[in-house]
C-alpha positions as CSV (number, residue, x, y, z in Angstrom):
1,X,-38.7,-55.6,-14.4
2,X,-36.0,-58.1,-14.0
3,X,-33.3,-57.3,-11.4
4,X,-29.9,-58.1,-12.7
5,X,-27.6,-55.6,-10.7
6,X,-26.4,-55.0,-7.6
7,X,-29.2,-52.4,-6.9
8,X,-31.1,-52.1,-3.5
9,X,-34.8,-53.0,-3.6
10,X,-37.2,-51.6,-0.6
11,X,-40.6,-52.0,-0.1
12,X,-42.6,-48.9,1.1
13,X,-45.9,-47.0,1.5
14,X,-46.6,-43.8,-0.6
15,X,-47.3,-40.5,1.3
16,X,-47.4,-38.4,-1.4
17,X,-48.6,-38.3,-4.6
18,X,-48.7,-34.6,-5.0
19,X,-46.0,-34.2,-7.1
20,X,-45.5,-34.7,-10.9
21,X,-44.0,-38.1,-11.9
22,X,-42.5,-37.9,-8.4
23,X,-44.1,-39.7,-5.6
24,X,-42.7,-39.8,-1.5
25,X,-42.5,-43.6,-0.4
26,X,-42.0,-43.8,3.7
27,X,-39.7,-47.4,4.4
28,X,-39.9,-48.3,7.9
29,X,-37.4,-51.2,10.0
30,X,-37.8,-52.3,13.1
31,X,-34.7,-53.6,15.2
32,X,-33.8,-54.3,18.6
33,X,-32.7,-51.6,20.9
34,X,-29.0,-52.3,21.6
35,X,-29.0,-51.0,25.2
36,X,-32.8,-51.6,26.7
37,X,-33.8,-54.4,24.1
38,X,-36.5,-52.9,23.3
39,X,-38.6,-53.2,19.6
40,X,-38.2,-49.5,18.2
41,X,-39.7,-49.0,14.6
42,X,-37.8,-46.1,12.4
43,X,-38.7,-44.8,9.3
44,X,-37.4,-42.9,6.6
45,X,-39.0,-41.3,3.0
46,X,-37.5,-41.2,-0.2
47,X,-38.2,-39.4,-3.1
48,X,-38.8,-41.6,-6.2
49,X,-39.9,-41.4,-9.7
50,X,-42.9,-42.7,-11.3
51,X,-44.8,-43.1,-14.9
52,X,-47.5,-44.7,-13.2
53,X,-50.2,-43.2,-11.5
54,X,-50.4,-43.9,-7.9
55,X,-53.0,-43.4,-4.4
56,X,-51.6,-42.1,-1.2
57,X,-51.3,-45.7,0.8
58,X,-50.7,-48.1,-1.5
59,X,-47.7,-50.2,-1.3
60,X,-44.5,-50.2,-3.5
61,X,-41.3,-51.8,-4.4
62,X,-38.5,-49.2,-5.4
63,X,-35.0,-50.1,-6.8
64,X,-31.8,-47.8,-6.5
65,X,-31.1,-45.9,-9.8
66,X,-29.0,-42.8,-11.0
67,X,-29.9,-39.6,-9.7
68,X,-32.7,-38.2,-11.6
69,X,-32.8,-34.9,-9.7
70,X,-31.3,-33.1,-6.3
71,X,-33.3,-35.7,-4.6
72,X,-34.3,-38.8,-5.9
73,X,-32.2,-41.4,-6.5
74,X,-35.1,-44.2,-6.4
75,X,-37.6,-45.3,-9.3
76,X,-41.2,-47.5,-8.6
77,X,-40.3,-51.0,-10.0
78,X,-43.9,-51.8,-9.4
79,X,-47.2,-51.3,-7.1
80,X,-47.5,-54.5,-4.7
């Protein structure tokens, strides 16, 4: 799918696949600590939908879109 907007793209690993057309995609960054320089890792899930089906662990790109329900705001573009 060609990316023409101004949409965010992440790249995640599904958690969950337990839900219809709906699948739970964990992003993680890492940064440096501002304080104690330190590497600290953070993650964060998002809901997103899906036509495709997909296994728990497998790794996905997922754009920015309209909301689509009370919590998911994110579609699979496609399975890396």
């Amino acid at each position: 799918m060609k990316n023409d907007t101004n949409r965010k793209v992440k790249v995640g690993q599904v958690v969950s696949n337990k839900m219809q057309k709906t699948v739970t995609v964990k992003i993680e960054r890492t940064f440096t600590h501002p304080i104690f320089r330190k590497v600290v890792t953070k993650a964060k899930k998002y809901y997103a939908h899906t036509d495709i089906q997909l296994e728990v662990g497998q790794t996905v790109e997922i754009m920015e879109t309209r909301p689509l329900s009370k919590l998911k705001r994110w579609r699979v573009i496609q399975a890396v």
